[in-house]
Backbone as CSV, one residue per row, in Angstrom:
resi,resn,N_x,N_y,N_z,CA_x,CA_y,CA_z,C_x,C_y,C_z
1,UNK,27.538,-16.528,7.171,26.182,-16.220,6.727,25.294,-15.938,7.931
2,UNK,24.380,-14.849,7.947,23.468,-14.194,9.256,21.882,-15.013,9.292
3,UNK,21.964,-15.593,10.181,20.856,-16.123,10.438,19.739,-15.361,10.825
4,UNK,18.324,-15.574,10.427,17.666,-14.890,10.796,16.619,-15.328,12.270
5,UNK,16.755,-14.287,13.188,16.132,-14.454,14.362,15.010,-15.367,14.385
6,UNK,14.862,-15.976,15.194,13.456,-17.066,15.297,12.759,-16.419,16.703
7,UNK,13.672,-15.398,17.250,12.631,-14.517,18.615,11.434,-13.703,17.995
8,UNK,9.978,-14.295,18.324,8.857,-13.013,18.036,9.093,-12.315,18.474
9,UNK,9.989,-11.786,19.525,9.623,-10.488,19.969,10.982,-9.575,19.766
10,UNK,11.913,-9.999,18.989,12.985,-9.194,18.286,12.492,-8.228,18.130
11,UNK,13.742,-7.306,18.702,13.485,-5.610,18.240,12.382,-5.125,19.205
12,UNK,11.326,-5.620,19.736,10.489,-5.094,20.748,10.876,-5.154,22.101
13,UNK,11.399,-5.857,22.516,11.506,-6.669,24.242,13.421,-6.522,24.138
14,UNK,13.459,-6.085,25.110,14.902,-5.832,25.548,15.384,-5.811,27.411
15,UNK,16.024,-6.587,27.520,16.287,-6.099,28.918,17.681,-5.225,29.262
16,UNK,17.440,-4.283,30.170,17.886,-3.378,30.691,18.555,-3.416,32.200
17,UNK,19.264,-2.937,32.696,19.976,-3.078,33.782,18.791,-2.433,35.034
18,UNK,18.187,-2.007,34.515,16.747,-1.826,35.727,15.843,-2.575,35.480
19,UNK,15.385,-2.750,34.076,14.194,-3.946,33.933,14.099,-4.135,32.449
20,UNK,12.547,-4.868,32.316,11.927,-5.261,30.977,11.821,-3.749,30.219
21,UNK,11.790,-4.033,28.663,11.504,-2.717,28.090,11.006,-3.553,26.921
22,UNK,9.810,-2.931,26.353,8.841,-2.725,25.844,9.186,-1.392,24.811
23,UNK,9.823,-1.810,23.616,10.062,-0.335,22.732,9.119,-0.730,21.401
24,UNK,8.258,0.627,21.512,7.123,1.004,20.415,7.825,2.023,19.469
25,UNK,8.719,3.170,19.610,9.700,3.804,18.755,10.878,3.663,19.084
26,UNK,11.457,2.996,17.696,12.748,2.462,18.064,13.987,4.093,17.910
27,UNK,13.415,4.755,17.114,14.483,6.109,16.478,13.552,7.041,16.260
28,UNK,13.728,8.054,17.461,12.699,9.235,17.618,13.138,10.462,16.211
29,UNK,14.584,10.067,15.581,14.934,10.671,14.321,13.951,10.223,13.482
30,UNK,13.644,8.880,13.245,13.045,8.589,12.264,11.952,9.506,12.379
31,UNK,11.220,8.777,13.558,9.830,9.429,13.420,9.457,10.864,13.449
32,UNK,10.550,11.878,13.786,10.344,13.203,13.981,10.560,13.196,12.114
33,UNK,11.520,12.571,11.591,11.434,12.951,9.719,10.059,12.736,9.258
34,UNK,9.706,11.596,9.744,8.235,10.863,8.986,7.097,12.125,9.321
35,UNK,7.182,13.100,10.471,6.332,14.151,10.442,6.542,15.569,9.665
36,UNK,7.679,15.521,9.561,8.133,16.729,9.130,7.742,16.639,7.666
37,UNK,7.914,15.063,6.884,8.070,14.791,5.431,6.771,14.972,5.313
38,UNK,5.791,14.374,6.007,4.227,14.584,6.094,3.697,15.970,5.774
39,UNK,4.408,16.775,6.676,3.945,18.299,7.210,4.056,19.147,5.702
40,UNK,5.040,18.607,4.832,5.459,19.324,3.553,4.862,18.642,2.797
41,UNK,3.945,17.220,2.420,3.783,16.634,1.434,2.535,17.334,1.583
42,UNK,1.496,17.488,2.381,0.024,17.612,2.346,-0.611,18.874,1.802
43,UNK,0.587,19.806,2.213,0.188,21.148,1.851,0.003,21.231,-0.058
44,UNK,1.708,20.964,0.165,2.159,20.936,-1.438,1.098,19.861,-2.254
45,UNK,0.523,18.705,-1.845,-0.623,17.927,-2.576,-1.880,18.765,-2.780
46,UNK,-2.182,19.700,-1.802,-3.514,20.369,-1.798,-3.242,21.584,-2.881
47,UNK,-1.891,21.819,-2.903,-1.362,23.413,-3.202,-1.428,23.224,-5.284
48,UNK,-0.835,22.056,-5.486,-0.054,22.341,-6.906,-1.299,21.988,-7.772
49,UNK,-1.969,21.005,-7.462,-2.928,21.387,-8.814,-4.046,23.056,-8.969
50,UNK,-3.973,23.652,-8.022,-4.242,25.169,-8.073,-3.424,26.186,-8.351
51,UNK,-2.189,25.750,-8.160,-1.145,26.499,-8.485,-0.587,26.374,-9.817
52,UNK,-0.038,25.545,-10.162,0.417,25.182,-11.002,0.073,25.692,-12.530
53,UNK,-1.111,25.161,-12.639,-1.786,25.818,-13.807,-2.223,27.124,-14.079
54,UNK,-2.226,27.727,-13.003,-2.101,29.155,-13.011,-0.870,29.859,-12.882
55,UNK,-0.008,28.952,-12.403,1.601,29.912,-12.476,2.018,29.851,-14.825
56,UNK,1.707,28.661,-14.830,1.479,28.742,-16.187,1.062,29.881,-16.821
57,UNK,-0.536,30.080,-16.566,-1.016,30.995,-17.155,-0.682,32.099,-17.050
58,UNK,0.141,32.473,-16.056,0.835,33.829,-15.411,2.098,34.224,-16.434
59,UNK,2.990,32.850,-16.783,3.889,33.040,-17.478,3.407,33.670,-19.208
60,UNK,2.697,33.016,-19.447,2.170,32.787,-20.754,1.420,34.074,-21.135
61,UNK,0.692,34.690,-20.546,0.189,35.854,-20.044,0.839,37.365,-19.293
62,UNK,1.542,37.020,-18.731,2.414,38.292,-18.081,1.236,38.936,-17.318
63,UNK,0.308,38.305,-16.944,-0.513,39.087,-15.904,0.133,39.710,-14.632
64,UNK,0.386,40.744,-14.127,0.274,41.192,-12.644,-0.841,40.573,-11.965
65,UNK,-1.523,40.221,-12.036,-2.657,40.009,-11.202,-2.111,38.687,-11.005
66,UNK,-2.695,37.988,-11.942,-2.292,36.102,-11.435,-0.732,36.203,-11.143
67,UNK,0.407,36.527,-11.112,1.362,36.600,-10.703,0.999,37.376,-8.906
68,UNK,0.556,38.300,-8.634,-0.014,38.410,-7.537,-0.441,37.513,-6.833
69,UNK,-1.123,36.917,-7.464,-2.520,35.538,-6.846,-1.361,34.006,-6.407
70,UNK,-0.415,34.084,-7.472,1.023,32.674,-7.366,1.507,32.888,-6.140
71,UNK,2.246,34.475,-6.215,2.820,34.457,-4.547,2.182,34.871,-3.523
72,UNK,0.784,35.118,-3.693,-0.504,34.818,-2.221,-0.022,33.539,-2.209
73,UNK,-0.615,32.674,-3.340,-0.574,30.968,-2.754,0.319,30.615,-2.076
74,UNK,1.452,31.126,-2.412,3.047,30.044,-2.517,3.506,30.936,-0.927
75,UNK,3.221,31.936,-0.954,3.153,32.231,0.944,2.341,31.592,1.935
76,UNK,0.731,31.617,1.189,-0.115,30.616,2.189,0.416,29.316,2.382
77,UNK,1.211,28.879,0.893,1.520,26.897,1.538,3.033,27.177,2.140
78,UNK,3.646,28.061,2.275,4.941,27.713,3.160,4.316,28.122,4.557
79,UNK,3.382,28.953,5.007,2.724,29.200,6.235,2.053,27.604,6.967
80,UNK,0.927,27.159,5.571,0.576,25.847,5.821,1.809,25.123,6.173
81,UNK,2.686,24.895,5.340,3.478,23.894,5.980,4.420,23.922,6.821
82,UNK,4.539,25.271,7.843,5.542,25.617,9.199,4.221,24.899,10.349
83,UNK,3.104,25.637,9.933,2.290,25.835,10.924,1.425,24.011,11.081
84,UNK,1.725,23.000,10.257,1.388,21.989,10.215,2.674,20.752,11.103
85,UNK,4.033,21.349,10.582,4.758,21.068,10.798,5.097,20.985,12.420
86,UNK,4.390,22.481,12.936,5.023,22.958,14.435,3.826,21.804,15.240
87,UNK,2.618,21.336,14.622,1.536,20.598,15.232,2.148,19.475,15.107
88,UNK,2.478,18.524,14.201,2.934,17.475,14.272,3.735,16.962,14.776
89,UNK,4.538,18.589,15.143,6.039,17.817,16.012,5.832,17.698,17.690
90,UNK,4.778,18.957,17.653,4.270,19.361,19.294,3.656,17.618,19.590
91,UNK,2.516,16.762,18.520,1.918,15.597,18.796,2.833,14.762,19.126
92,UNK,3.599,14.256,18.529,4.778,13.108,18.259,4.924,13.111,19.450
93,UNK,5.511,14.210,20.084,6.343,14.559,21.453,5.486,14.528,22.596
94,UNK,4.776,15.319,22.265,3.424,14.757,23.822,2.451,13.982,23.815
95,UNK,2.561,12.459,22.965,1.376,11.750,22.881,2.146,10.625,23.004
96,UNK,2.817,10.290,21.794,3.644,9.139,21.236,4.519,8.590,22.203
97,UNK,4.334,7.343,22.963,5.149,6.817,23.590,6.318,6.220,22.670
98,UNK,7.508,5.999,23.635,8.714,5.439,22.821,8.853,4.355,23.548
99,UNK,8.482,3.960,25.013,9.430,2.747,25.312,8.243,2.600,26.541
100,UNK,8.356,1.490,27.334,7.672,0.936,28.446,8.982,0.214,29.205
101,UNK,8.967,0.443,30.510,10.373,-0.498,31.280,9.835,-0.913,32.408
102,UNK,9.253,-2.111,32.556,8.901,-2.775,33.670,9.925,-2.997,35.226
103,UNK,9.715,-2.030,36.102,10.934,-2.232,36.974,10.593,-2.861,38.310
104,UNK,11.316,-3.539,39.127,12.409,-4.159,39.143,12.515,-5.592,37.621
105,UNK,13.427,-5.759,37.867,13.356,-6.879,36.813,13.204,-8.349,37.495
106,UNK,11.891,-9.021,36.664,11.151,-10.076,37.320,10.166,-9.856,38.641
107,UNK,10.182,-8.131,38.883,9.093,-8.409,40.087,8.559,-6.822,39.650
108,UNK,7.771,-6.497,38.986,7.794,-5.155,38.478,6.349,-4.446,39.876
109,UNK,7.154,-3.486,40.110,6.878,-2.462,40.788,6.021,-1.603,40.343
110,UNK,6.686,-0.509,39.355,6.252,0.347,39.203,6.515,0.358,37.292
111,UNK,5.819,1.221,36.636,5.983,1.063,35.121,6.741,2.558,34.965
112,UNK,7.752,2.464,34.033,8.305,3.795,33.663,7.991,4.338,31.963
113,UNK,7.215,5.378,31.927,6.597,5.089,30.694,7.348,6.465,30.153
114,UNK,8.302,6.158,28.806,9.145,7.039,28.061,8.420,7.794,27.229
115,UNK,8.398,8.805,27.060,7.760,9.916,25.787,8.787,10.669,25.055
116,UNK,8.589,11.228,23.997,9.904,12.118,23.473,10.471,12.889,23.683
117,UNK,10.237,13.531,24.797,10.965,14.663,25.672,11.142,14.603,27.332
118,UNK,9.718,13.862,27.755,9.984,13.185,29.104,9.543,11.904,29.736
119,UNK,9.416,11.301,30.711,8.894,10.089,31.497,8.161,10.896,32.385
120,UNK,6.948,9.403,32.554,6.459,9.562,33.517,6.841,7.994,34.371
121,UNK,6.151,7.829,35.817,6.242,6.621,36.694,4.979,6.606,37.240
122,UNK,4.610,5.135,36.678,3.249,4.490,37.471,3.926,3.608,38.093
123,UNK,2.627,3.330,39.469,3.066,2.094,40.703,2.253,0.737,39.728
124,UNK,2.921,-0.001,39.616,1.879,-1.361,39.736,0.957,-1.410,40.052
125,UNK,0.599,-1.102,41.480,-0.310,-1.134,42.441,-1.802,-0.250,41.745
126,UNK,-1.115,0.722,40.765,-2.286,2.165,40.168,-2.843,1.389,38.981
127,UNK,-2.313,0.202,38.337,-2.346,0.019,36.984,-3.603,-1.377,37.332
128,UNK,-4.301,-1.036,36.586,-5.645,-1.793,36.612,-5.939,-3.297,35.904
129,UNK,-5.262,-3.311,34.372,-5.436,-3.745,33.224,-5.054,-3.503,32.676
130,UNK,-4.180,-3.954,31.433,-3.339,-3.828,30.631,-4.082,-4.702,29.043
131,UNK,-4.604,-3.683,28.309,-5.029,-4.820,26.988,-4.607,-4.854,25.731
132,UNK,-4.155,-5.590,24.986,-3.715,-5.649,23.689,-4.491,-5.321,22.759
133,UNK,-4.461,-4.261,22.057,-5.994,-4.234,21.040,-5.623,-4.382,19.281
134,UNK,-5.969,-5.572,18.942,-5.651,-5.580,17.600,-6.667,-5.218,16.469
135,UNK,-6.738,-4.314,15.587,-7.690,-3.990,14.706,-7.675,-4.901,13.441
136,UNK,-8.786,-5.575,12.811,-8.319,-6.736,11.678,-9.579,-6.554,11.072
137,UNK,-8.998,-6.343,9.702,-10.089,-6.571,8.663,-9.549,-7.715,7.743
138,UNK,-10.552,-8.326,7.306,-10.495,-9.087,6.304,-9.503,-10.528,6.515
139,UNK,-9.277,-10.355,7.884,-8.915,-11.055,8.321,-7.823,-11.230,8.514
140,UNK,-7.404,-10.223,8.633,-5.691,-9.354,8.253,-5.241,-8.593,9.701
141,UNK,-4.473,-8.447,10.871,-4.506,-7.413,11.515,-3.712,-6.065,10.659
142,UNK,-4.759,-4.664,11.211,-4.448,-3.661,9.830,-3.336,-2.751,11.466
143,UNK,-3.386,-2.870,12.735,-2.946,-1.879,13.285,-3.125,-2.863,14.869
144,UNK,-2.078,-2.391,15.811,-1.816,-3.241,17.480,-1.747,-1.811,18.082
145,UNK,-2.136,-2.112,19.530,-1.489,-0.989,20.238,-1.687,-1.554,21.720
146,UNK,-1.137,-1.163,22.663,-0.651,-1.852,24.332,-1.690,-0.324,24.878
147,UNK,-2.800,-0.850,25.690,-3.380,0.024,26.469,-3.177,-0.114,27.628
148,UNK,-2.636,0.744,28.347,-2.705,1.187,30.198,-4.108,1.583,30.914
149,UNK,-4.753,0.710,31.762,-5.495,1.218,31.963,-5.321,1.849,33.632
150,UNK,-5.054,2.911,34.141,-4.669,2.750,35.262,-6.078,3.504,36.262
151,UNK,-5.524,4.246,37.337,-6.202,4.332,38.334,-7.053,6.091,37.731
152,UNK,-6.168,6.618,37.018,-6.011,7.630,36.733,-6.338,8.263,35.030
153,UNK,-6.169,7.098,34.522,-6.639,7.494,32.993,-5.897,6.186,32.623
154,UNK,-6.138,6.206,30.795,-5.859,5.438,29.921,-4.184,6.016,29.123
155,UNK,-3.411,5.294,29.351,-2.149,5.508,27.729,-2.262,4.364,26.795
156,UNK,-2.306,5.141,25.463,-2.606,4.326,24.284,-0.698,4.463,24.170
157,UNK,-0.665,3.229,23.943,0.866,3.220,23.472,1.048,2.640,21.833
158,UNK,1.470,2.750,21.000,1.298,2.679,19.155,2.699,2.406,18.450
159,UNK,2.706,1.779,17.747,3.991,1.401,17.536,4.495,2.694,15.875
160,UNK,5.741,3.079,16.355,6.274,4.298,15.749,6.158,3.616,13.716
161,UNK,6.751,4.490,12.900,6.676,4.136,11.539,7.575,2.934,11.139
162,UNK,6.946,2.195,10.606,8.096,1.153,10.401,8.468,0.061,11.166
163,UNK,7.949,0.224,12.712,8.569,-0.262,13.887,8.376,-1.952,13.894
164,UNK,9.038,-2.445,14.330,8.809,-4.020,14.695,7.893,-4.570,15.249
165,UNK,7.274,-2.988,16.336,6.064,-3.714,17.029,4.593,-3.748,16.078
166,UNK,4.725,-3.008,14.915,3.569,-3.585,14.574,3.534,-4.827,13.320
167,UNK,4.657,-5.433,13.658,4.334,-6.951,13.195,4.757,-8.080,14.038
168,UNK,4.493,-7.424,15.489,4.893,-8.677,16.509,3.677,-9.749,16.439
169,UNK,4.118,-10.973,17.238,3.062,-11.799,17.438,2.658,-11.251,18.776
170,UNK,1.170,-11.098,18.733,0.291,-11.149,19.241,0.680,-11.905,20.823
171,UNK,0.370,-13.314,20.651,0.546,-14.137,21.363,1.538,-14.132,22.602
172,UNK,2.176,-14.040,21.511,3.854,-13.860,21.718,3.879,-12.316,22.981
173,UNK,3.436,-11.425,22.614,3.634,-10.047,23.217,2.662,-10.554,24.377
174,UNK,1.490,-11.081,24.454,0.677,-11.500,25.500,1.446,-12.245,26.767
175,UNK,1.770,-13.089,26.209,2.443,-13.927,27.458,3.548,-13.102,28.001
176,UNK,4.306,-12.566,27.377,5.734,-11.109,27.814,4.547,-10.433,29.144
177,UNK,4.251,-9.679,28.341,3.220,-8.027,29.432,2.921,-9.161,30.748
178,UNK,2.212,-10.729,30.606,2.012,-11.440,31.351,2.982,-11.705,32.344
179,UNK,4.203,-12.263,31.687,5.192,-12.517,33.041,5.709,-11.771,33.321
180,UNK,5.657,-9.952,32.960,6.171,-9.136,33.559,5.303,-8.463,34.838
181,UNK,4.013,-8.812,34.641,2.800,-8.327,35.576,2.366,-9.573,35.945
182,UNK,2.779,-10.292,36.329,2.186,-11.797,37.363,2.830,-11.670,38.701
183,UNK,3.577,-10.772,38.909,3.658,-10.941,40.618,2.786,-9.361,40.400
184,UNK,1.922,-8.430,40.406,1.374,-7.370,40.616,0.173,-7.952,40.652
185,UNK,-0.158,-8.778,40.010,-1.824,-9.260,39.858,-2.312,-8.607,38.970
186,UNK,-1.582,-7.948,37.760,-2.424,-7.327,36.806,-2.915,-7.893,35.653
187,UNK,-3.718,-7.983,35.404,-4.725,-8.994,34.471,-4.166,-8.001,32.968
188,UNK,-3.950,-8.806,31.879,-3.640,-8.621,30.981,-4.612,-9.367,29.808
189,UNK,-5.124,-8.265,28.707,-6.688,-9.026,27.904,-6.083,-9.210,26.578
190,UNK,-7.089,-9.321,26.155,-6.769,-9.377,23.969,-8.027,-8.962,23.949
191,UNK,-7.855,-7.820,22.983,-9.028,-7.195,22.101,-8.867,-7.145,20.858
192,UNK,-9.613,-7.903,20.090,-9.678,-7.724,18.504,-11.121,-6.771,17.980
193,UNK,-10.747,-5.385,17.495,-11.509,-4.834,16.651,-11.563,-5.408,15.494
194,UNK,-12.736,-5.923,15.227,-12.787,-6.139,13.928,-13.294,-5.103,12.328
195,UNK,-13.027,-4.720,11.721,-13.959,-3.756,10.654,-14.494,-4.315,9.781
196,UNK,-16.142,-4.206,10.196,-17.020,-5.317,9.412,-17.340,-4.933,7.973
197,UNK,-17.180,-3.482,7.745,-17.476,-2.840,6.319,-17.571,-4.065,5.028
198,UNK,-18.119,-4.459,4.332,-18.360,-4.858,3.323,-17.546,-4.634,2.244
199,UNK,-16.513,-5.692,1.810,-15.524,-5.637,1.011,-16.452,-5.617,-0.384
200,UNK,-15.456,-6.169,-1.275,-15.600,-6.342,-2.286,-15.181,-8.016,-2.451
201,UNK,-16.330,-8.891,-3.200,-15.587,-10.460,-2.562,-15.235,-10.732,-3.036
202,UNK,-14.202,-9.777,-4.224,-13.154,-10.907,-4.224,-11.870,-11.234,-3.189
203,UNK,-12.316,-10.059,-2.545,-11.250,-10.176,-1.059,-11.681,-10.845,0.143
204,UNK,-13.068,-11.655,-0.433,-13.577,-12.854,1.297,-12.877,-14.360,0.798
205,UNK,-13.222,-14.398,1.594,-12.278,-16.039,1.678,-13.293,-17.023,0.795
206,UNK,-12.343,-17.794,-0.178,-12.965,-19.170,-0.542,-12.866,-20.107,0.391
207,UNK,-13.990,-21.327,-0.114,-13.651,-22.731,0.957,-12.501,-23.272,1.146
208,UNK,-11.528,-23.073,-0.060,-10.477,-23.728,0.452,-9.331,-22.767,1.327
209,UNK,-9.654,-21.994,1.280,-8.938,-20.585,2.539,-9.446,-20.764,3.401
210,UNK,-10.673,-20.756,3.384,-11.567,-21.489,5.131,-11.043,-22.930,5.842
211,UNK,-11.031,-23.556,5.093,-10.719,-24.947,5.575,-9.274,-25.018,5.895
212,UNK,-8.121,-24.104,5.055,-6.784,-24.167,5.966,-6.788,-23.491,6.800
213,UNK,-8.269,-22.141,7.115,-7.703,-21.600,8.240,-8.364,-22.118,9.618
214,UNK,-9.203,-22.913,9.270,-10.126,-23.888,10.456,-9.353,-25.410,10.836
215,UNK,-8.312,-26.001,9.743,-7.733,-27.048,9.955,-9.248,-28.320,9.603
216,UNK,-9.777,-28.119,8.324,-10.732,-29.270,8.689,-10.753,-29.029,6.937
217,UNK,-11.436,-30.415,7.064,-11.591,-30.687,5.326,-12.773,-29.411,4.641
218,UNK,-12.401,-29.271,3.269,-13.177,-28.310,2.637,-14.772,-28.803,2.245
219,UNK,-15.188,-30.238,2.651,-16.154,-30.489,2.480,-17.552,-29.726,3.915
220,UNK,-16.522,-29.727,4.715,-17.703,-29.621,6.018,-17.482,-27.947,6.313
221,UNK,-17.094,-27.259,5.044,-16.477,-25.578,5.013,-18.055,-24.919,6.072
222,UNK,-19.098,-25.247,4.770,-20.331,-25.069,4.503,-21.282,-24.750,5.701
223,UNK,-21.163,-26.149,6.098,-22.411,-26.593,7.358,-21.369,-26.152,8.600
224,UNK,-19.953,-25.846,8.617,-19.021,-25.118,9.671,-19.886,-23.433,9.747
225,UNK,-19.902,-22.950,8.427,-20.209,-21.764,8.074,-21.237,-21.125,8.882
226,UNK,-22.831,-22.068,8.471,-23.874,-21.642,8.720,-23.624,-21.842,10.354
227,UNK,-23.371,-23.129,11.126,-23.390,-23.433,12.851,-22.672,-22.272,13.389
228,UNK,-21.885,-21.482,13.030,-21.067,-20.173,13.745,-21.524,-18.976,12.940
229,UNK,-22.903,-19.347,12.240,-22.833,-17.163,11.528,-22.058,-16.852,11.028
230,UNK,-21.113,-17.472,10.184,-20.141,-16.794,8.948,-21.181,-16.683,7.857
231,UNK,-21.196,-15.004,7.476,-22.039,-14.826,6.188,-21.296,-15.177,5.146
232,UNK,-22.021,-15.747,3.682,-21.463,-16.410,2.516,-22.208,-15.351,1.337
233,UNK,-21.038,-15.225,0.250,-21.685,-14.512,-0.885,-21.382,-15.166,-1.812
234,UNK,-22.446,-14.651,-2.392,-22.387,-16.083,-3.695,-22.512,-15.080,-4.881
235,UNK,-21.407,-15.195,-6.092,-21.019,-14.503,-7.077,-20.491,-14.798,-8.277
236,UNK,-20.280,-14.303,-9.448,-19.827,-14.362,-10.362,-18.221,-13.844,-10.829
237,UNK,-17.032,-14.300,-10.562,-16.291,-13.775,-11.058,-16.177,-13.056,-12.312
238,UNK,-15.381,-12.030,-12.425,-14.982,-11.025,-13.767,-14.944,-11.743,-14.786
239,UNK,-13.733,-13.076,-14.339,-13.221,-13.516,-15.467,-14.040,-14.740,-16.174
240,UNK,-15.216,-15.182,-15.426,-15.938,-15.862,-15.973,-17.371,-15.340,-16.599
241,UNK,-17.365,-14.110,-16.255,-18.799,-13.202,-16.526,-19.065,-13.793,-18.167
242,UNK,-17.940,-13.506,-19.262,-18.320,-13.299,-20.051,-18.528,-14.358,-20.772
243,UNK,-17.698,-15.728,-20.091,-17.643,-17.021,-20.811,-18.812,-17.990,-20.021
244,UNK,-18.539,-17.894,-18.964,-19.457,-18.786,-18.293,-20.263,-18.275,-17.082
245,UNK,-21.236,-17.496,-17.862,-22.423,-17.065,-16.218,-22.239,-17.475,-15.381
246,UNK,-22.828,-18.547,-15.767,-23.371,-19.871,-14.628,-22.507,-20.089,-13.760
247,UNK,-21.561,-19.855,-13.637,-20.546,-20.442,-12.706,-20.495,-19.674,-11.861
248,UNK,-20.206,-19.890,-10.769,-20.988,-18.436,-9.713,-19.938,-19.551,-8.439
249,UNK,-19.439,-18.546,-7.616,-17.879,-18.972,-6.607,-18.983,-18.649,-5.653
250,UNK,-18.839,-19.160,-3.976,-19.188,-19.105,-2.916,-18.363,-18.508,-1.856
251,UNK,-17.988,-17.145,-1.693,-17.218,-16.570,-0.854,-17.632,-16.698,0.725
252,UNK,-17.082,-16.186,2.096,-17.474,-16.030,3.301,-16.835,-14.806,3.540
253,UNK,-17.588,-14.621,4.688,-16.480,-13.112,5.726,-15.557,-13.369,6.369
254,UNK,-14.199,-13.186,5.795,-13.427,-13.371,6.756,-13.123,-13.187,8.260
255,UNK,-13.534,-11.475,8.283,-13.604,-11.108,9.948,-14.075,-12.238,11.243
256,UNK,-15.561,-12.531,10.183,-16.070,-13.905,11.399,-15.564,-14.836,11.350
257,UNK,-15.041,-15.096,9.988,-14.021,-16.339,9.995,-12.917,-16.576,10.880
258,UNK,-12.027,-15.305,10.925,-11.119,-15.362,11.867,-11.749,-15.704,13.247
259,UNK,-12.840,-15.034,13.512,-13.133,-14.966,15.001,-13.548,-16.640,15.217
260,UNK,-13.924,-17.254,14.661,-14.109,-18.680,14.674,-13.212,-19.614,14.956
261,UNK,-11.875,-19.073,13.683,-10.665,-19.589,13.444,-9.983,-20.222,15.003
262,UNK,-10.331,-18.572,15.649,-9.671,-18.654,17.364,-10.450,-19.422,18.427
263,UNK,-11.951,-19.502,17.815,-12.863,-20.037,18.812,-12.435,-22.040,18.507
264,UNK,-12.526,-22.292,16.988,-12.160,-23.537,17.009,-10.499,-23.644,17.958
265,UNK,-9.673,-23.054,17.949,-8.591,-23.344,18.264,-8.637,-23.560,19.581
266,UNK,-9.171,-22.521,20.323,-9.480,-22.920,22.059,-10.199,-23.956,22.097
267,UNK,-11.316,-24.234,21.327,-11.394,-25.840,21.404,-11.210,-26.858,21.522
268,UNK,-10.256,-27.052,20.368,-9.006,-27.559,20.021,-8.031,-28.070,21.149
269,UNK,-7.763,-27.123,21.637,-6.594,-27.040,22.770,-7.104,-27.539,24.314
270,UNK,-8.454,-27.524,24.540,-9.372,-28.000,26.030,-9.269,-29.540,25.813
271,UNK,-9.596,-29.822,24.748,-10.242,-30.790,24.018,-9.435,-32.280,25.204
272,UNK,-8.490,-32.308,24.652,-7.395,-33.049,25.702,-7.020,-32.711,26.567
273,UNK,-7.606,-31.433,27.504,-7.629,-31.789,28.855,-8.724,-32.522,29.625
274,UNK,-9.718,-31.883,28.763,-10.702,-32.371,29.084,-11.009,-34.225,29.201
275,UNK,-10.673,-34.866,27.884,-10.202,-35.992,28.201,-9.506,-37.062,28.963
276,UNK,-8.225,-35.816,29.350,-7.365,-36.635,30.703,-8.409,-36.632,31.647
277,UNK,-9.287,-35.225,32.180,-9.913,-35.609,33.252,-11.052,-36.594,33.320
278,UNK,-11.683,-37.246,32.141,-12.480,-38.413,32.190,-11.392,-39.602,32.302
């Protein structure tokens, strides 16, 4: 029977006979299909409810004309979809990183950064900052990506369709980029975008979702709430609208919630050092 991995960073982190590697596309097949399947779905979505009902009427009718007008369309969407197709594949290939290889291994030098047709090589020495940027709504991360910041410009590196890296831990990937760039001196950050847009609440957190995600009883949710600026909405569920008004639920924002979540936790974690040193 196959056990399942307990490594966060399975499928991302690999070592190599030159160094660390860092893979964001694991199968440049895949992802060249996932554009191509794209390149044909969008056209044909824009194409058939205009088409369609008029190839009908063409049949039904025997018009020359709208039979004219079917194979204008049905030439314009195979044009649309070469000429969408030849863009998506040109992007994939000159944007989309596939791999990162930290070289030498344990003392990284220089970064070798893989693309779908070629590499490039940065020195250590060029590379400035390195930051993790996680995007999270609702308290959810919706998207990760590994930024280069070097001497010379920025590479956004993105994890391919499907890929492992975009459900790595966080954490986990932090401390990696870390001990691969601790003899260079390159400072490595965390950035959380948050998207504050205004849900709908039944998707903000109740008190008792707050309180497991703060680790503290659901009584002190409240007066936690207001001391850190978590906004609260106060509402009527659907399912009680019609039986019981009155009853009205107390939601929060998750986004700030999370951001709290992390602020109690560094807390948390000083807390007893701070103690040893008294």
């Amino acid at each position: 029977m196959a056990t399942r991995s307990t490594n966060p960073l399975a499928g991302v982190v690999s070592a190599t006979a030159a160094g660390g590697r860092l893979v964001f596309v694991p199968s440049r097949i895949r992802e060249f299909g996932v554009a191509l399947g794209g390149s044909a779905l969008v056209p044909l979505w824009v194409a058939t409810p205009l088409l369609l009902p008029m190839l009908v009427i063409a049949l039904l009718t025997e018009s020359g004309l709208l039979w004219a007008i079917v194979r204008i369309g049905l030439g314009l969407t195979v044009l649309a979809v070469i000429g969408l197709a030849l863009a998506l594949m040109f992007t994939v290939s000159a944007t989309m990183v596939r791999w990162i290889e930290f070289r030498p291994r344990g003392e990284a030098k220089q970064l070798v950064i893989a693309r779908f047709l070629r590499s490039s090589i940065v020195a250590a020495a060029d590379l400035q900052r390195v930051v993790v940027v996680e995007g999270l709504k609702l308290g959810q991360r919706k998207s990760i990506q590994v930024v280069l910041h070097t001497r010379s410009g920025t590479v956004q590196c993105e994890p391919g369709f499907r890929a492992p890296m975009s459900q790595v831990d966080a954490e986990a990937l932090l401390a990696w980029l870390t001990s691969q760039l601790a003899s260079a001196g390159v400072a490595v950050e965390h950035l959380a975008k948050v998207d504050r847009n205004f849900a709908c609440p039944e998707e903000w957190w109740t008190p008792s979702h707050l309180a497991a995600q703060w680790h503290v009883p659901v009584g002190v949710v409240d007066e936690l709430a207001v001391r850190h600026g978590v906004r609260s909405y106060q509402y009527t569920p659907r399912a009680m609208a019609l039986y019981s008004p009155a009853e009205s639920v107390t939601v929060y924002d998750p986004d700030r919630a999370y951001e709290v979540a992390e602020e109690l936790r560094g807390e948390n974690s000083t807390t007893p050092e701070a103690d040893a040193r008294r």
